[in-house]
Backbone as CSV, one residue per row, in Angstrom:
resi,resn,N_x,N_y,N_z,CA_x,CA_y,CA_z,C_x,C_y,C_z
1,UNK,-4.224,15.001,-26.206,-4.508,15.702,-24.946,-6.000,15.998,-24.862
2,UNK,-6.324,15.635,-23.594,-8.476,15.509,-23.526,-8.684,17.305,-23.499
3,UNK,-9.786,17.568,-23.807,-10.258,19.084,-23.548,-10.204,19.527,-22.046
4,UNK,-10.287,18.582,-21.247,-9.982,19.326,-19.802,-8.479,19.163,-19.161
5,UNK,-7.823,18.839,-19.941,-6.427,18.689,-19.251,-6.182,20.270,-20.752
6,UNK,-6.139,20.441,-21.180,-6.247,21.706,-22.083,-6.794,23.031,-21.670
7,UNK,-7.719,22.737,-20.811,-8.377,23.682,-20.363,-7.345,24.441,-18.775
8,UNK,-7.321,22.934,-17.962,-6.631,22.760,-17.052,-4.675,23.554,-17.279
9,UNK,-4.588,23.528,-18.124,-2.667,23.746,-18.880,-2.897,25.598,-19.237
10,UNK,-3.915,25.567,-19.858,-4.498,26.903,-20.630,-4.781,28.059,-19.146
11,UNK,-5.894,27.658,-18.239,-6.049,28.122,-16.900,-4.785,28.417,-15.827
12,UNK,-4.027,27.540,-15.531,-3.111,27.494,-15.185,-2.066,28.480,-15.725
13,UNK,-1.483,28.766,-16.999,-0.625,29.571,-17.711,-1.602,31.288,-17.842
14,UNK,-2.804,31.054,-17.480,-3.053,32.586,-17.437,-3.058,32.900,-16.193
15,UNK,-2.876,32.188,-15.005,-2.778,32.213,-13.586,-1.227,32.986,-13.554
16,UNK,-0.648,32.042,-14.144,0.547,32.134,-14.210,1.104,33.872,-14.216
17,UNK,0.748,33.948,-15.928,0.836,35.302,-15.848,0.121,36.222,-15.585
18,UNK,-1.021,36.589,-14.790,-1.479,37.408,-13.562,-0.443,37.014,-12.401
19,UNK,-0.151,36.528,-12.034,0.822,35.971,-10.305,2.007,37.200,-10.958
20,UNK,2.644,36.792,-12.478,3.872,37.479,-12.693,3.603,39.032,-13.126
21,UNK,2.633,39.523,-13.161,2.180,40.816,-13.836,1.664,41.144,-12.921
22,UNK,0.745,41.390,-11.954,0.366,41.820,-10.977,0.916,41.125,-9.714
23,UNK,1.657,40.513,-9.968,2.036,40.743,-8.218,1.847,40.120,-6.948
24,UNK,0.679,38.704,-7.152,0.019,38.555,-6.233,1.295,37.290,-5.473
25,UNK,2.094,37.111,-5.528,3.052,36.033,-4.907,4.409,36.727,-4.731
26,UNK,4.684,36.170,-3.728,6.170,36.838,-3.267,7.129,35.277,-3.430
27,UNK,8.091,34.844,-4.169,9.037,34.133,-3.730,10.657,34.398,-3.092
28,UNK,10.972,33.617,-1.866,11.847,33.586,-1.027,12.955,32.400,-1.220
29,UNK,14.001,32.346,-0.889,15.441,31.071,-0.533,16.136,31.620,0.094
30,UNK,16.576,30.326,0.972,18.019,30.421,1.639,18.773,29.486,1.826
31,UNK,19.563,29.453,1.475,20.369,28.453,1.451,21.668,28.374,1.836
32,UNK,22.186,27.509,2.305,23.683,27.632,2.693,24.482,26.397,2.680
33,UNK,25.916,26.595,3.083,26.393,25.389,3.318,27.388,25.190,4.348
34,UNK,27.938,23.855,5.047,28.406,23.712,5.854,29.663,22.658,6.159
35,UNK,30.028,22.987,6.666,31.149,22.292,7.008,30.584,20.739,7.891
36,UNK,30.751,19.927,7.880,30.438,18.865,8.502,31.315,17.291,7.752
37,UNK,30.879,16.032,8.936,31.657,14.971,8.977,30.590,13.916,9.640
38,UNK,31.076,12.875,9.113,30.117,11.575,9.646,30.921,11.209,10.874
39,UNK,29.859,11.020,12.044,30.570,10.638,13.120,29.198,9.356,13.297
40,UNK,29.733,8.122,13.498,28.906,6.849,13.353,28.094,6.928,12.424
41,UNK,26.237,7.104,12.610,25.232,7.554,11.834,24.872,8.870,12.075
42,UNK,26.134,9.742,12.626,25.225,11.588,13.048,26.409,11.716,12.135
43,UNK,25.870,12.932,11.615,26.285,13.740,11.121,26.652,15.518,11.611
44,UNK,27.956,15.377,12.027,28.337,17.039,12.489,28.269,17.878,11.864
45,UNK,27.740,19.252,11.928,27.751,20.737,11.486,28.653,21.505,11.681
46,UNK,29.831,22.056,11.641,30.319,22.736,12.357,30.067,24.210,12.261
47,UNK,30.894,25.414,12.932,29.925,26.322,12.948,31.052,27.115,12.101
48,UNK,32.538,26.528,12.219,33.071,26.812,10.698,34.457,26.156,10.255
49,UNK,35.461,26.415,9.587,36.420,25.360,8.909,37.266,24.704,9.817
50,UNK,37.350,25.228,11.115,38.307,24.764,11.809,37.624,23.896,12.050
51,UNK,36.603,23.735,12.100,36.199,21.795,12.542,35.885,21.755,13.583
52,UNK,36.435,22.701,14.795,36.516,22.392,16.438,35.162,22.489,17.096
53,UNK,34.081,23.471,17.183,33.265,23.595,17.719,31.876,23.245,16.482
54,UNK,31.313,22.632,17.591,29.903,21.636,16.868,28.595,22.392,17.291
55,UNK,27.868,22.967,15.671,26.859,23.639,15.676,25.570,23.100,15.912
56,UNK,25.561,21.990,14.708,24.279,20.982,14.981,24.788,19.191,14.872
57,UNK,24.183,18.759,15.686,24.395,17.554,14.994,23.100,16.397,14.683
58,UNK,23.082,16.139,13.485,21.963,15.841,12.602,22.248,14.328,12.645
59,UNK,21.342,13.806,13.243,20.940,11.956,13.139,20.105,11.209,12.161
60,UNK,20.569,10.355,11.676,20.122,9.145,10.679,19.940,8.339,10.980
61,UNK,18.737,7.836,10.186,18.442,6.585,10.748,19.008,5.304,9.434
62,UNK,18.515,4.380,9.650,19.657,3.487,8.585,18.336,2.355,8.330
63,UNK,18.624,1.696,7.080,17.903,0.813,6.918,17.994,-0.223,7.912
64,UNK,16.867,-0.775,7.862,17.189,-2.129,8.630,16.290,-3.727,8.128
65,UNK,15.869,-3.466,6.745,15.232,-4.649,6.177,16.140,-5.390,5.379
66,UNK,15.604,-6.241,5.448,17.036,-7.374,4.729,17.466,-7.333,3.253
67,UNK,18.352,-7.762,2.754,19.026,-7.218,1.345,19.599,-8.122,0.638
68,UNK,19.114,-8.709,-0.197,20.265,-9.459,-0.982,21.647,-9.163,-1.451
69,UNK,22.147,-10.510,-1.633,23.568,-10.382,-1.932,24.437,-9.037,-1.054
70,UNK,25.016,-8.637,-1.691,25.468,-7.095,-0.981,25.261,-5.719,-1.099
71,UNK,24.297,-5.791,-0.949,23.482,-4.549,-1.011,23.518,-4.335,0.072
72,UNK,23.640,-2.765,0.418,24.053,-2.375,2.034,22.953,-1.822,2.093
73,UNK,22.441,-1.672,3.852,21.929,-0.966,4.546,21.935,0.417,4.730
74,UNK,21.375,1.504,3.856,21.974,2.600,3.490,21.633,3.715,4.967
75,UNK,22.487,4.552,5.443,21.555,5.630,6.024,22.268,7.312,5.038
76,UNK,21.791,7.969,5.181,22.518,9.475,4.889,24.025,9.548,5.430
77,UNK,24.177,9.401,6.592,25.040,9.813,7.060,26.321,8.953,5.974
78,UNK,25.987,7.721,5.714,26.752,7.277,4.628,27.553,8.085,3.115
79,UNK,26.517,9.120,2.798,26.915,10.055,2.116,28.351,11.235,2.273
80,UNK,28.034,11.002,3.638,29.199,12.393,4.364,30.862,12.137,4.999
81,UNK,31.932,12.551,4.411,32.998,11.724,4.928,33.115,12.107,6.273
82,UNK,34.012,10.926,6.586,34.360,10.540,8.443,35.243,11.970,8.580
83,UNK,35.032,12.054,9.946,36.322,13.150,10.446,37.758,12.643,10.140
84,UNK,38.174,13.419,9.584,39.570,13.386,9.064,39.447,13.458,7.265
85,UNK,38.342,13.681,6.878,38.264,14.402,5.636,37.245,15.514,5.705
86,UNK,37.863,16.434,5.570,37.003,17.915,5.101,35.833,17.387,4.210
87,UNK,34.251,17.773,4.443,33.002,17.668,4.062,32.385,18.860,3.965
88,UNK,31.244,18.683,3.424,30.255,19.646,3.627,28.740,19.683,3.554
89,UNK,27.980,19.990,4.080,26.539,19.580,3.740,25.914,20.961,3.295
90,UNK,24.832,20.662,2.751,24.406,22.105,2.226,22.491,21.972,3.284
91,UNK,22.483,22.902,3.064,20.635,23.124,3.481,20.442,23.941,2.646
92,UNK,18.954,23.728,2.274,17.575,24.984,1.781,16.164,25.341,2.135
93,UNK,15.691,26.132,2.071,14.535,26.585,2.427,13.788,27.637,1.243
94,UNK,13.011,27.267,1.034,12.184,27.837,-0.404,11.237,28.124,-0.312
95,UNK,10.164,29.174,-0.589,8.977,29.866,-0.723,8.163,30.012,-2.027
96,UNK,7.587,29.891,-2.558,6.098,31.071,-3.521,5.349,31.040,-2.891
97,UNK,4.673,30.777,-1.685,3.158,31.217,-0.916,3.425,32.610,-0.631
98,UNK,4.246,33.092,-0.270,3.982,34.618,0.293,2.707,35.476,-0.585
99,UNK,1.221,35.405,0.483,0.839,36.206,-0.379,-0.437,34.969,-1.097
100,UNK,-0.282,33.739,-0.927,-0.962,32.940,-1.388,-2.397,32.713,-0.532
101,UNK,-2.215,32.758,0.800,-3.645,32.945,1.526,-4.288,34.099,1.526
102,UNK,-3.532,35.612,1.165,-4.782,36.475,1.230,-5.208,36.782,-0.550
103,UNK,-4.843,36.460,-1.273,-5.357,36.215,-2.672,-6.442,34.920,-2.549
104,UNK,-6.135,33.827,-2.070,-6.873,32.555,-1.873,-8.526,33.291,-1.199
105,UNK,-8.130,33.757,-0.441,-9.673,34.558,0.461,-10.097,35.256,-0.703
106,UNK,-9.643,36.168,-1.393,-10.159,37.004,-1.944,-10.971,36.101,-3.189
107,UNK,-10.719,34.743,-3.583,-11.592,34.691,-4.911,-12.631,33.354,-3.771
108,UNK,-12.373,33.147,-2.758,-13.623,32.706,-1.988,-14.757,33.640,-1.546
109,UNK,-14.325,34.605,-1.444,-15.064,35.397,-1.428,-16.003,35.588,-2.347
110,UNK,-15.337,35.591,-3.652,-15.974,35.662,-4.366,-16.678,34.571,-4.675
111,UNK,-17.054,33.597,-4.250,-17.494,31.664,-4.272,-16.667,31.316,-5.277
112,UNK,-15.541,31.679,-5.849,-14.306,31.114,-6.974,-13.128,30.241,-6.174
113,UNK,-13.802,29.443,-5.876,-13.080,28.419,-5.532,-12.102,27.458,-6.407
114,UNK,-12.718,27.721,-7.746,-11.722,26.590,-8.618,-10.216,27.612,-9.099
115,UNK,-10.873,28.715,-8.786,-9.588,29.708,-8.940,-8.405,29.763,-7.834
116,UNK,-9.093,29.430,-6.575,-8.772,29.369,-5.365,-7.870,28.192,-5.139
117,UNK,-8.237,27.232,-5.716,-7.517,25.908,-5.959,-6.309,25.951,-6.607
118,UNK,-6.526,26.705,-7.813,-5.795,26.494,-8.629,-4.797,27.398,-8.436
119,UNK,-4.589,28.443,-7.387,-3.694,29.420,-7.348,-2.868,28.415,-6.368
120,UNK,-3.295,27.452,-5.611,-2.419,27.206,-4.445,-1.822,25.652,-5.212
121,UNK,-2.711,25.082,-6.171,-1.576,24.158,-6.959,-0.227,24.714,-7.728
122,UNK,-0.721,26.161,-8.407,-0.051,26.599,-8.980,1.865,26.678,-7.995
123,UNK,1.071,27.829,-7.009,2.680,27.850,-6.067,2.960,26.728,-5.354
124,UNK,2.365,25.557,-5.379,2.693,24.223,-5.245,4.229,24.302,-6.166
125,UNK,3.717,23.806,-7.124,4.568,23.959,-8.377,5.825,24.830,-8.633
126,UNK,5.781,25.932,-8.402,6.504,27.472,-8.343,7.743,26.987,-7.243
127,UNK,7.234,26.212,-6.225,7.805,26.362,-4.687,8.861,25.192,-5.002
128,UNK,8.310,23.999,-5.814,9.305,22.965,-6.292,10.110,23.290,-7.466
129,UNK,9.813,24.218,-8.209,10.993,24.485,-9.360,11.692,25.296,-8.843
130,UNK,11.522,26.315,-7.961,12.709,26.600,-7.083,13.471,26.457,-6.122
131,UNK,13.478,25.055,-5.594,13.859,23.729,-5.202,15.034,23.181,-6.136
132,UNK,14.583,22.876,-7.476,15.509,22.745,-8.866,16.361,23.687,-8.823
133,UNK,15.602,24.940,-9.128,16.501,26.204,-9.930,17.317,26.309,-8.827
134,UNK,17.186,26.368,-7.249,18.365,26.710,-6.398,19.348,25.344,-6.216
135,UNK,18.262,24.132,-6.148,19.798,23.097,-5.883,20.998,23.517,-7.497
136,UNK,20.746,23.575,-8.638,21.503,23.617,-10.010,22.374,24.902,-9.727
137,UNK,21.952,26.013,-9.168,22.634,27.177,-8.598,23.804,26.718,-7.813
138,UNK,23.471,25.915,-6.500,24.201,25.353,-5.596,25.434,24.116,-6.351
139,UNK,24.596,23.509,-6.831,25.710,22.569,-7.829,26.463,22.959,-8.788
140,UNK,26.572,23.690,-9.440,27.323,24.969,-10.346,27.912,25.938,-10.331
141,UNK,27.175,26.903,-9.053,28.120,27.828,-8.389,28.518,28.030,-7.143
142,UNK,27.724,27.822,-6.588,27.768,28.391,-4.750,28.975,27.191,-4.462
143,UNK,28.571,25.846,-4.413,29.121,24.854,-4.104,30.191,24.469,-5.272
144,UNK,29.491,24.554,-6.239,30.296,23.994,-7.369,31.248,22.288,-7.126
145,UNK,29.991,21.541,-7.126,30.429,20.232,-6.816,30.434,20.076,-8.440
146,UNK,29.602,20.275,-8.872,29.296,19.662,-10.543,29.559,21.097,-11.426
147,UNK,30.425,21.877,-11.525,30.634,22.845,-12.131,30.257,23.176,-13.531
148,UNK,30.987,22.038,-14.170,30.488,21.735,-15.568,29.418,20.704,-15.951
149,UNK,28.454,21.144,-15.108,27.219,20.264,-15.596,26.693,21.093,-17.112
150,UNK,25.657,20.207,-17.529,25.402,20.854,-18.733,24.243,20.458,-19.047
151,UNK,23.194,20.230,-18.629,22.066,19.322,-18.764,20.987,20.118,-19.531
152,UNK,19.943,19.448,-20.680,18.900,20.298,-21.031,17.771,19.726,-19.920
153,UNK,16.421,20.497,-20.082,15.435,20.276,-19.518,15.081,18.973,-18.981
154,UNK,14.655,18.199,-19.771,14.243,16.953,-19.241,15.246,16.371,-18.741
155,UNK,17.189,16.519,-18.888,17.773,16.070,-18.011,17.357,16.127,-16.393
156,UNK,17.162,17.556,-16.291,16.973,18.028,-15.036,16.110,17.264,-14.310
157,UNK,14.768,16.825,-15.339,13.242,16.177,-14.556,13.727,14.996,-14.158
158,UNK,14.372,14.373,-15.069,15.024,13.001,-14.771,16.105,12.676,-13.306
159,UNK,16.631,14.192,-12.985,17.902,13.935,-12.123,19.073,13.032,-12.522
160,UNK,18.910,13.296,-13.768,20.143,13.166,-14.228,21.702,13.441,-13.528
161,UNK,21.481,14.633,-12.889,22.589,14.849,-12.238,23.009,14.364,-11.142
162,UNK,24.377,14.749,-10.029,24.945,14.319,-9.177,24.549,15.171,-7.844
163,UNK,23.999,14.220,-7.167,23.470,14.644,-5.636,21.735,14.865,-5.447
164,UNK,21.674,14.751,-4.163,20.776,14.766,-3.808,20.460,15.627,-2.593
165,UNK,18.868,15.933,-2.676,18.078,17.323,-1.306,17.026,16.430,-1.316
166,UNK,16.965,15.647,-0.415,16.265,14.810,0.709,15.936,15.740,2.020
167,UNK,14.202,15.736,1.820,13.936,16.534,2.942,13.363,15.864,3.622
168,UNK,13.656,16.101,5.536,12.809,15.820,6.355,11.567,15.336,6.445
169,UNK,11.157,14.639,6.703,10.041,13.755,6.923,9.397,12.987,6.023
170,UNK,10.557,12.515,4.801,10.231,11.604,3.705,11.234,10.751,3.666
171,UNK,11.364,9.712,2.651,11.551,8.470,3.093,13.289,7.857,3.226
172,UNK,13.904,8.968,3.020,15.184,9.032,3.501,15.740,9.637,5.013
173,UNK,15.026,10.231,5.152,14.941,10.746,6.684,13.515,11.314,7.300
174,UNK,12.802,10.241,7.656,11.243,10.175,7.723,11.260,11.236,9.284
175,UNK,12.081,11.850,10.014,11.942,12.509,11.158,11.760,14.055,10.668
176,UNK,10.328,14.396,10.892,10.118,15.888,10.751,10.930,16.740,11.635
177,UNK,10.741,15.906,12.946,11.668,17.632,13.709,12.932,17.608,13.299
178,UNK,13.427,17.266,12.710,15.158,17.832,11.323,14.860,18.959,10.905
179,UNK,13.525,19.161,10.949,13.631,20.484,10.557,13.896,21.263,10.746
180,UNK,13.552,21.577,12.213,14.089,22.209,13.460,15.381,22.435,13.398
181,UNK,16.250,21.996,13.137,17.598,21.893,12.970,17.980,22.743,11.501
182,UNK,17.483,22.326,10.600,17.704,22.763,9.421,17.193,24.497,9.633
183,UNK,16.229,24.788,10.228,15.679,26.243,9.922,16.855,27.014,10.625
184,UNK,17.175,26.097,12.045,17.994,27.132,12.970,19.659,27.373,12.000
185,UNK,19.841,26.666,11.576,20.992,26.326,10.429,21.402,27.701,10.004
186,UNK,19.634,27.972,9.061,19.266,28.863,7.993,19.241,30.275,8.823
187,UNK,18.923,30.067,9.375,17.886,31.152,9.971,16.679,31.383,9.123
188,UNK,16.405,30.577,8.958,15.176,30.308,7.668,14.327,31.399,7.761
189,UNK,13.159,31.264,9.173,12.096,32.309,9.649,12.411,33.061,9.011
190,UNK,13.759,34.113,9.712,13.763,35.582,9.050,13.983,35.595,7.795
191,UNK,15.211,34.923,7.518,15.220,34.800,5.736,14.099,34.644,4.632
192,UNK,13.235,33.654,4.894,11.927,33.848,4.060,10.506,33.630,4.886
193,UNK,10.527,34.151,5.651,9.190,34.271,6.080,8.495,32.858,6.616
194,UNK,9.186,31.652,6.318,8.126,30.326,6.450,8.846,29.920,8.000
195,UNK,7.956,30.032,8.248,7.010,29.045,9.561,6.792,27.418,9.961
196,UNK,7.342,27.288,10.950,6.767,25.647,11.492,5.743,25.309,12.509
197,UNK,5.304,24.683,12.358,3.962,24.698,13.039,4.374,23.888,14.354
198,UNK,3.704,23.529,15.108,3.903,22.191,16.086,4.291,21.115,15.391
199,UNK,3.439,20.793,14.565,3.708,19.422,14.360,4.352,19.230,13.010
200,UNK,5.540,20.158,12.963,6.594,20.588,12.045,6.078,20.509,10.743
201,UNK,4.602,21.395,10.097,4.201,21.432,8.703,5.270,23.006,8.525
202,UNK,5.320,23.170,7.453,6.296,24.758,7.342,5.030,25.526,6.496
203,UNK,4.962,26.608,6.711,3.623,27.664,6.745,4.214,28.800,5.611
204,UNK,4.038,29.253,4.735,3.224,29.073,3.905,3.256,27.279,2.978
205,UNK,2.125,26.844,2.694,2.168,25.653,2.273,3.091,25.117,1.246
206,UNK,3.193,26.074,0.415,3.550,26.263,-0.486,5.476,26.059,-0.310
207,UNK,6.047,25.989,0.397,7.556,25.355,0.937,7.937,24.279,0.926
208,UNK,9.643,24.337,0.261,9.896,23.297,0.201,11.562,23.655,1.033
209,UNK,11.689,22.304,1.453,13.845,22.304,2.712,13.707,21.059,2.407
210,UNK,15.368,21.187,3.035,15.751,19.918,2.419,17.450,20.153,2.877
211,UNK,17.703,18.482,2.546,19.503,18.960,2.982,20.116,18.636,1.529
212,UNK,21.292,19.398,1.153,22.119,18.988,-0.057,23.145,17.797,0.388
213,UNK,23.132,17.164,-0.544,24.686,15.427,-0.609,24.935,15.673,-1.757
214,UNK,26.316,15.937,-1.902,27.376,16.366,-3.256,28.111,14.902,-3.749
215,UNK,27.719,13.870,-2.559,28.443,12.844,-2.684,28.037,12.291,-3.965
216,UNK,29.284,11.554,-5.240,28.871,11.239,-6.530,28.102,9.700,-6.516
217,UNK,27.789,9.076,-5.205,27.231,8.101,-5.142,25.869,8.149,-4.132
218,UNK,25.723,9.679,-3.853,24.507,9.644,-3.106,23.470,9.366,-4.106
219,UNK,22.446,9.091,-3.335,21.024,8.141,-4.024,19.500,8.666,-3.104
220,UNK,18.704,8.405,-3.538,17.363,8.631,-2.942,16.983,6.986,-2.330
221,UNK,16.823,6.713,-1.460,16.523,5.697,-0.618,15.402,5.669,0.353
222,UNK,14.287,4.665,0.694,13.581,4.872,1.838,14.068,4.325,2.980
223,UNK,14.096,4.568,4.168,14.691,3.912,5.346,13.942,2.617,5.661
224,UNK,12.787,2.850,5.599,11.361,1.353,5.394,11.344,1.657,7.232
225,UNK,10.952,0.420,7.592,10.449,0.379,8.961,11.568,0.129,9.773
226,UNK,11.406,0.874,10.809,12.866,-0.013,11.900,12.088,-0.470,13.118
227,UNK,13.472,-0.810,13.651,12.772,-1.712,14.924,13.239,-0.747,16.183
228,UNK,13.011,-1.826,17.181,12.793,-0.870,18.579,14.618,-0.333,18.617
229,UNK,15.172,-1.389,18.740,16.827,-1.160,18.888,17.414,-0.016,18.037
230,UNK,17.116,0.243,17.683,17.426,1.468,16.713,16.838,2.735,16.931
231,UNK,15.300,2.916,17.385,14.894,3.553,18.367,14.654,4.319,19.173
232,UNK,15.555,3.291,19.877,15.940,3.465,21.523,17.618,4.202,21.396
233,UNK,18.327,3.486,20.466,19.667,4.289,20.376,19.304,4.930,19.393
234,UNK,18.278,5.909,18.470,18.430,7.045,18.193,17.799,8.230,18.965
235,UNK,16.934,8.010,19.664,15.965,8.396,21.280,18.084,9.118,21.601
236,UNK,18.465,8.428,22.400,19.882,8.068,23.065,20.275,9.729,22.606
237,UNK,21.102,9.348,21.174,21.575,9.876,20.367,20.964,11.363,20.419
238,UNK,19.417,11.599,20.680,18.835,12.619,20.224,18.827,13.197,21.565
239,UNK,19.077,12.490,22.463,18.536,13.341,24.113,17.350,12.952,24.362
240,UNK,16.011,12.246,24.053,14.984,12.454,23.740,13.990,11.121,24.420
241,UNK,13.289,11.542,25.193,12.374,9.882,25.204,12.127,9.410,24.455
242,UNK,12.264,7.966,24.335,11.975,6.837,23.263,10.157,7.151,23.070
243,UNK,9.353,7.079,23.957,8.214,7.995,23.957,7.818,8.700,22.750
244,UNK,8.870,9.692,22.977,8.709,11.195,22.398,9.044,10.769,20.788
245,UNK,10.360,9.768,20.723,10.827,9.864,19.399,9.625,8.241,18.425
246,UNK,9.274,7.550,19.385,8.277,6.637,18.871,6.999,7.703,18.179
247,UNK,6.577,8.647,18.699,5.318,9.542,18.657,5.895,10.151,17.149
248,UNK,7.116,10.407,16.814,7.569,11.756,15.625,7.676,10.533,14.394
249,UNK,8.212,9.080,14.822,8.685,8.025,13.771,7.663,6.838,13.227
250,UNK,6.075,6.862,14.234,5.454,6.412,14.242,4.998,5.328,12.773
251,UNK,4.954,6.288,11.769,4.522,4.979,10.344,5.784,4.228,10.257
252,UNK,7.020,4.532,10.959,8.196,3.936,10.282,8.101,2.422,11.319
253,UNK,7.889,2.891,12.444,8.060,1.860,13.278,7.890,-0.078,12.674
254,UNK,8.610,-0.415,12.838,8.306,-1.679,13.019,7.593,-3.223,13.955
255,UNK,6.866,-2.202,14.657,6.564,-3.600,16.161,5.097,-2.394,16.540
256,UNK,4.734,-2.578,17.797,3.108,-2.051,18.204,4.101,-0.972,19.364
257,UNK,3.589,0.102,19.678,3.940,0.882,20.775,3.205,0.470,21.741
C-alpha cells in the first residue's frame, strides 16, 4: 500500500470518527414495500392486498440489441409476476448528507478544502453502505425473501446474494423521473429530508433509491440503446410527449432526434 493511499485510509477513518463523535452528519431511510404485478412491461403498485385499486404504475423499458442463441431481451418488469400471482416490489430512499453542506462551508472557510472533499466522499460512502445495511434488513426481515441468508463481509461486496435495488437513471432503468414515482411511494421528502431537483438529482448529494426485486433470478442488466418504436409506445404508456420522453432518455436513444 503507497504512502498516500495510507495517508488517504488514515484521514478518512479520523473523519470518520469526528462525523461519529461530534455529530456533524445526520443519517435517514425509508423504505417500504408493495404489493404489485407485471402487466405487459409496467409494472402495478397497488395501494394494498386487495389488488383492486392502482397506486403507481411504473414502466420499463426492455432491451432491444440483438442476442445470441437464447438469450432474452431482458426488461425489469420481467422480474415481477403477472396478475394472478400475488407480488411485491419494495422501494428505498437513503441519506448521510444531512448536515454535509453546512460543515463543507465551514472548513472552506477555512481554505480546507481537502477536508471539504473528503467529508463529502466520505458520506458518499456512508450513503451506499446504508443502501447494503437496509436492502440485508429488507431481505432478512422486513421482507424476508432470503431469511436465512448468512453471508460474511466480502459476500455482501460481491452480491452474493438474491435480488436486486436498481435505481433510476442507471442502466437498468436509465429514466430519472422514476423517481418521482418512487419518492411519492415513500413519502420520501418528509421521511428523510432529500430533495429532487428539476432535473431529478436528489439533494443532499450524498443519496441513494432504488427499487427492491426478490425475484431468485433477478440480475443487474443495461437496457443499451433503444429505438424510436419503443419510445413512442413508452411516451404512450407514460401519458407523455415522445418530445418530452426523448429529452429524459436521451444517451439511451438509438437514432438522431
Amino acid at each position: 500500500m503507497g504512502e498516500q493511499t495510507q495517508r488517504l485510509l488514515k484521514d478518512a477513518q479520523e473523519m470518520l470518527d469526528n462525523i461519529e463523535s461530534e455529530g456533524w452528519l445526520e443519517a435517514k431511510a425509508r423504505v417500504g414495500i408493495f404489493p404489485a404485478n407485471r402487466v405487459g412491461d409496467d409494472i402495478e403498485i397497488y395501494t394494498d392486498e386487495t389488488r383492486e385499486a392502482v397506486a403507481k404504475v411504473i414502466p420499463t423499458l426492455r432491451q432491444q440489441n440483438a442476442k445470441s442463441g437464447t438469450q432474452p431481451n431482458l426488461a425489469l418488469a420481467d422480474f415481477i409476476a403477472p396478475k394472478g400471482t400475488p407480488d411485491w416490489l419494495g422501494a428505498f430512499c437513503v441519506t448521510a448528507g444531512i448536515g454535509v453542506a453546512e460543515k463543507a462551508r465551514e472548513f472552506e472557510a477555512q481554505q480546507d478544502d481537502y477536508r471539504s472533499i473528503m467529508l463529502k466522499a466520505v458520506a458518499d460512502r456512508l450513503a451506499e453502505a446504508s443502501a447494503e445495511f437496509h436492502h440485508q434488513v429488507v431481505r432478512t426481515q422486513l421482507w424476508g425473501s432470503t431469511s436465512n441468508e448468512a453471508f460474511e463481509n466480502d459476500d455482501l461486496i460481491a452480491e452474493k446474494y438474491v435480488g436486486i435495488r436498481p435505481a433510476p437513471g442507471y442502466p437498468a432503468c436509465p429514466d430519472h423521473t422514476m423517481k418521482s414515482a418512487l419518492f411519492d411511494l415513500l413519502n420520501a421528502q418528509e421521511g428523510t429530508g432529500v430533495q429532487l431537483t428539476e432535473s431529478m438529482a436528489m439533494m443532499p448529494a450524498a443519496s441513494v433509491s432504488g427499487w427492491y426485486f426478490a425475484h431468485p433470478k433477478s440480475r443487474y442488466f443495461g437496457v443499451g440503446k433503444i429505438d424510436k418504436d419503443q419510445v413512442v409506445e413508452y411516451a404512450h404508456r407514460m401519458g407523455l410527449a415522445v418530445s418530452v420522453v426523448e429529452r429524459w432518455l436521451s444517451p439511451s436513444l438509438n437514432y438522431e432526434r
